[in-house]
C-alpha positions, -999 to 999 in steps of 0.1 A, spaced: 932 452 -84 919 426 -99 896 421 -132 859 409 -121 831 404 -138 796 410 -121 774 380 -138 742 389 -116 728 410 -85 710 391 -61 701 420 -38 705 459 -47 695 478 -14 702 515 -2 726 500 22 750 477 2 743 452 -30 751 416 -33 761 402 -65 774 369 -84 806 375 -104 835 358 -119 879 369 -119 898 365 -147 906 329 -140 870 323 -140 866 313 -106 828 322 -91 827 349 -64 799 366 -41 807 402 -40 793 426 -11 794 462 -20 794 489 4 765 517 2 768 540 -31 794 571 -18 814 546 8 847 550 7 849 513 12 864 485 -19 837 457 -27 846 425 -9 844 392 -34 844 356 -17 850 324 -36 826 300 -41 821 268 -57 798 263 -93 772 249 -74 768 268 -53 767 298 -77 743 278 -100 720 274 -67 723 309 -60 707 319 -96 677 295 -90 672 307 -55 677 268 -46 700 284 -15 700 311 7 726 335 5 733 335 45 739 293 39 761 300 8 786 327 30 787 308 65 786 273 52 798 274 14 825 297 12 864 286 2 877 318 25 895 329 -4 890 364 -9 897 385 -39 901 425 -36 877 442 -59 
């Protein structure tokens, strides 16, 4: 398991929450939690600073930022 630190949520619904965060190394992630009581880890996704910066001004969607934006790399919660 891997340090991460949530820096902001973008969306905090009954069936999962979306968040900004950062590892250890600093690197900027999107993290996708599963429902409150799943069983299932968070899921974190690299992105890029601008990305993350557009994220926090709402400048880009989050769909565009996970199918078109994404480095692949992802980091176990």
């Amino acid at each position: 398991m891997h340090p991460i630190t949530i820096r902001e949520t973008l969306l905090n619904r009954d069936d999962g929450a979306l968040v900004l965060a950062s590892d250890a190394q600093e690197r900027p992630l999107v993290g996708v939690s599963p429902p409150t009581g799943d069983a299932e880890s968070p899921a974190f996704v690299q992105i890029d600073r601008v990305t993350m910066l557009e994220l926090e001004r709402g400048v880009v969607d989050i769909h565009t930022a996970l199918t078109e934006r994404c480095s692949g790399v992802v980091v176990p919660g």
